[in-house]
Backbone as CSV, one residue per row, in Angstrom:
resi,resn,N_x,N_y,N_z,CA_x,CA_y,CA_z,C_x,C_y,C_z
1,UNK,94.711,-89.781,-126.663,95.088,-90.749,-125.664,94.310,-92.049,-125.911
2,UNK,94.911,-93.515,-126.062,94.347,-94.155,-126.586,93.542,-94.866,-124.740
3,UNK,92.534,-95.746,-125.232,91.752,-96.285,-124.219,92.293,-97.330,-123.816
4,UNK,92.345,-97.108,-122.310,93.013,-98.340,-121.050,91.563,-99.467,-121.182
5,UNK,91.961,-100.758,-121.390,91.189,-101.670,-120.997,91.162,-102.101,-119.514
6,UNK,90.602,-101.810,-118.624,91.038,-102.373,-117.369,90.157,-103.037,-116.622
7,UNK,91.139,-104.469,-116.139,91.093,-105.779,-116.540,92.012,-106.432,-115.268
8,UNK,90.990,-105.454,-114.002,91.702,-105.633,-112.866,91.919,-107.185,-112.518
9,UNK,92.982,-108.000,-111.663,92.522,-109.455,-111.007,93.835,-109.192,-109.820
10,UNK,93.117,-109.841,-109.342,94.176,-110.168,-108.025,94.995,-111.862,-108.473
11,UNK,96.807,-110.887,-108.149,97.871,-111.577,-108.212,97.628,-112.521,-107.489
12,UNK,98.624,-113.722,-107.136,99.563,-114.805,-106.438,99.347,-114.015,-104.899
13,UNK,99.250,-114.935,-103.761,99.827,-114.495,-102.294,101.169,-114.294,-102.682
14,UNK,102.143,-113.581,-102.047,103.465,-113.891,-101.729,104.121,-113.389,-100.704
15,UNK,105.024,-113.498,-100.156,105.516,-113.620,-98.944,106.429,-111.968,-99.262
16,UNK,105.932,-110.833,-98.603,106.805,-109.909,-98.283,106.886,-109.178,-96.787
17,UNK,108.441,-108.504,-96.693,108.720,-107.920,-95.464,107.522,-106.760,-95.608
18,UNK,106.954,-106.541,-94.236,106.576,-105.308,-93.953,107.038,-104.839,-92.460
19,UNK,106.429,-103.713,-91.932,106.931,-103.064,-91.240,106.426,-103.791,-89.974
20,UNK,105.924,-104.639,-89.651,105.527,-105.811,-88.833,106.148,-107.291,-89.187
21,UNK,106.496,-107.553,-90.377,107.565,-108.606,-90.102,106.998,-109.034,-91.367
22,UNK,107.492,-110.388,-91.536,107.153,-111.124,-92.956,105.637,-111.569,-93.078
23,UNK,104.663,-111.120,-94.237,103.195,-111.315,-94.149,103.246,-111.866,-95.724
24,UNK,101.941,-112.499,-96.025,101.371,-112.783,-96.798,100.364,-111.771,-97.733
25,UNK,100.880,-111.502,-99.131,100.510,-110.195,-99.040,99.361,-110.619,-101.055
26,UNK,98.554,-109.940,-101.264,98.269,-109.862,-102.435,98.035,-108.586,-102.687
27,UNK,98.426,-108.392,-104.420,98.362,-107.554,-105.044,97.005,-107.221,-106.160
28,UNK,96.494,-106.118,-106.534,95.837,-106.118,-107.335,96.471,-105.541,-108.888
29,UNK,96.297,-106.241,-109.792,97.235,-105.913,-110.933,96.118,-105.342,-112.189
30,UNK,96.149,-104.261,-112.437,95.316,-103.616,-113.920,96.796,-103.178,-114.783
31,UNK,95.950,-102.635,-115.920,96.822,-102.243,-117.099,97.365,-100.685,-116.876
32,UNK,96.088,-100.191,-115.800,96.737,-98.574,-115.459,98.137,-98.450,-114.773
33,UNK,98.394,-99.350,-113.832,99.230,-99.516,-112.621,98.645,-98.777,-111.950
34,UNK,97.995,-98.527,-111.359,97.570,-97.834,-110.148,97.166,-98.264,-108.855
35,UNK,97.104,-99.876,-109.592,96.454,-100.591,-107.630,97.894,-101.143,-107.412
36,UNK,98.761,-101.537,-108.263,99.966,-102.197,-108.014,100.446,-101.914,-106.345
37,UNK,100.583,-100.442,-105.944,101.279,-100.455,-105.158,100.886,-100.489,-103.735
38,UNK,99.227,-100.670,-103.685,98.902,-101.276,-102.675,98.495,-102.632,-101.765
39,UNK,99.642,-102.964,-101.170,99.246,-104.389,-100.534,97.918,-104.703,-100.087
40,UNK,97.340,-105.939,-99.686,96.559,-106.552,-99.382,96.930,-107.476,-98.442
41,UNK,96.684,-108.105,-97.307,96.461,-108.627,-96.137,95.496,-110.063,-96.173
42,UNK,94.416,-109.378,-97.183,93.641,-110.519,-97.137,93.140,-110.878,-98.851
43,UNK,92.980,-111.973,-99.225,92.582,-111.837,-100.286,91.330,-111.242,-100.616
44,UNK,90.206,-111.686,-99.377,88.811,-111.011,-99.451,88.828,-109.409,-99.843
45,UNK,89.894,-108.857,-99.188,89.925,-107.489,-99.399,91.022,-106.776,-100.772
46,UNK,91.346,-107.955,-101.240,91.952,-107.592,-102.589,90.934,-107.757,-103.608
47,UNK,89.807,-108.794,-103.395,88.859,-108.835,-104.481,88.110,-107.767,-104.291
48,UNK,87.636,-106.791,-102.626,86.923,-106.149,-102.799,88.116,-104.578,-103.768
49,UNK,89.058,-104.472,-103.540,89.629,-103.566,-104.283,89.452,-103.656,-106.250
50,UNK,89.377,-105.255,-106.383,89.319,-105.351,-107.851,88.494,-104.743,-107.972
51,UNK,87.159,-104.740,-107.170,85.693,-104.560,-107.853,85.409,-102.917,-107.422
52,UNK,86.646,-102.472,-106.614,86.050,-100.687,-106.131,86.880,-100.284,-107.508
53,UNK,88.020,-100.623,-107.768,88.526,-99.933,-109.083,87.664,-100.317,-110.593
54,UNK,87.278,-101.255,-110.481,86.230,-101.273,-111.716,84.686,-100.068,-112.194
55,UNK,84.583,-100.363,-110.734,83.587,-99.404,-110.526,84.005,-97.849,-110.443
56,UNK,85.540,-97.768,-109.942,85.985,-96.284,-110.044,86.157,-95.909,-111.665
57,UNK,86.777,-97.069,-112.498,86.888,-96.843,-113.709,85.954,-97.308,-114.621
58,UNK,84.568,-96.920,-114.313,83.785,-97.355,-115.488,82.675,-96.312,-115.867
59,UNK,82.782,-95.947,-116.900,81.921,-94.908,-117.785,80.258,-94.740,-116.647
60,UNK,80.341,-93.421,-116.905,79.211,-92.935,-116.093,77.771,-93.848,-116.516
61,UNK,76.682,-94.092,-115.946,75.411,-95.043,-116.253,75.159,-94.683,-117.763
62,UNK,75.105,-93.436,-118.004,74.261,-92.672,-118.998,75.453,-93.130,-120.324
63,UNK,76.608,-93.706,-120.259,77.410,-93.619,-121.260,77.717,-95.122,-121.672
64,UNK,77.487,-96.136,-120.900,77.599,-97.505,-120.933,76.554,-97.813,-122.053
65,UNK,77.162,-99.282,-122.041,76.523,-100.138,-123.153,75.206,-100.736,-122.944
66,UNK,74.632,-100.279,-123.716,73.012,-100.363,-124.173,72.434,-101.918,-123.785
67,UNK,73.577,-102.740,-124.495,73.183,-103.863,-124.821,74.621,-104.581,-124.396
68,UNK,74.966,-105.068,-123.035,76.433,-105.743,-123.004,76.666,-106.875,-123.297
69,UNK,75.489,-108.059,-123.441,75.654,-109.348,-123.917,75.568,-109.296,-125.546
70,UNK,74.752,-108.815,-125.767,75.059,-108.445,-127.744,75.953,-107.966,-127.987
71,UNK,76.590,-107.061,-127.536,77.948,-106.421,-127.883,79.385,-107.099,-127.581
72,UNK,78.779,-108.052,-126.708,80.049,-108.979,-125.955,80.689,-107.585,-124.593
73,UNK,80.399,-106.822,-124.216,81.371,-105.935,-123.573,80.789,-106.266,-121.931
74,UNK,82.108,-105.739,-121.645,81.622,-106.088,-119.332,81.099,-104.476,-119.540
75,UNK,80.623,-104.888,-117.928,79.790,-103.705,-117.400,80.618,-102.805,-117.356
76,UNK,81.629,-102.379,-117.512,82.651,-101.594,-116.842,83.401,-101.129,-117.904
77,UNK,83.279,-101.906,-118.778,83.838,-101.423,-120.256,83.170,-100.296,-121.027
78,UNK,84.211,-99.917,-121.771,83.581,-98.617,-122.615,83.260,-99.608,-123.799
79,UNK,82.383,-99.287,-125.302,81.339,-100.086,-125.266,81.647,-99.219,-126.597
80,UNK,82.681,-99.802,-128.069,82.773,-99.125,-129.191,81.311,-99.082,-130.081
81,UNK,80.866,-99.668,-129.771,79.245,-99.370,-130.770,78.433,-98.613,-130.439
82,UNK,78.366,-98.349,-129.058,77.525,-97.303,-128.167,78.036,-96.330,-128.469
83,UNK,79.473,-96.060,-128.412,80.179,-94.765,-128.092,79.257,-93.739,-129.363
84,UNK,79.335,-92.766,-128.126,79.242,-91.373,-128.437,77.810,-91.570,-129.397
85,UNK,77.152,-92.545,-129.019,75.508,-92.586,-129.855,74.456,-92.098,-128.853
86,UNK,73.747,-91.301,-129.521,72.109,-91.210,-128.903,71.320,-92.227,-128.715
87,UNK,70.419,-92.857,-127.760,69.429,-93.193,-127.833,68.532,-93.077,-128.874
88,UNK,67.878,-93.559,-129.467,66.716,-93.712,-130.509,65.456,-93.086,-129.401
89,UNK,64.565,-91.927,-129.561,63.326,-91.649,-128.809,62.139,-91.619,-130.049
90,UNK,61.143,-91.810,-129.632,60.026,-91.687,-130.207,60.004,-92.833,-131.298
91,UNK,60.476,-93.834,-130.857,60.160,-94.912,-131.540,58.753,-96.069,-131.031
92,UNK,58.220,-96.434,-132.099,56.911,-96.925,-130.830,56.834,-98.399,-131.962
93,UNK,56.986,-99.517,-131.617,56.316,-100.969,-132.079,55.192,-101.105,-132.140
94,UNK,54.838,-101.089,-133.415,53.227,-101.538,-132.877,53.074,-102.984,-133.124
C-alpha cells in the first residue's frame, strides 16, 4: 500500500442547504477523503479539525523524524531517511 501524504487545508466558505436552512459552510480537504464529508460552521473549527487529523495521522513520537528541518519533512510526515532506522546509542563526542 503505497503512502498517503496528508496535506490537510481548509476549503473556500460556500453556501450550502442544511437541515436549518442555507449556512455558510467549510470543508476540510486531505488526500485520504476522510474529512471531506464533514461540514464546518465555523472556520475556527475547521482549522481546529485540520490540525486534529494531522495529529490523528501522524507516525507515533518514537517513529518520526529525527531531524525535520534537515530532512525538509513536517511534523506529521513520515520521514523517508528515518524510516525504519535505529537510533545510533553509545556514541559519545569528545
Amino acid at each position: 500500500m503505497p503512502y498517503i501524504r496528508h496535506r490537510p487545508e481548509v476549503g473556500y466558505g460556500r453556501r450550502e442547504d442544511t437541515p436549518d436552512g442555507e449556512a455558510l459552510v467549510w470543508r476540510v480537504q486531505c488526500a485520504c477523503a476522510t474529512t471531506v464529508q464533514t461540514p464546518h460552521y465555523r472556520y475556527a473549527d475547521a482549522v481546529a479539525a485540520c490540525e486534529d487529523h494531522q495529529m490523528a495521522t501522524a507516525p507515533p513520537p518514537d517513529k518520526r523524524c529525527r531531524e525535520p528541518k534537515k530532512h525538509r519533512v513536517a511534523w506529521h510526515d513520515w520521514c523517508p531517511l528515518c524510516a525504519d532506522q535505529l537510533p545510533l546509542f553509545h556514541l559519545e563526542v569528545a
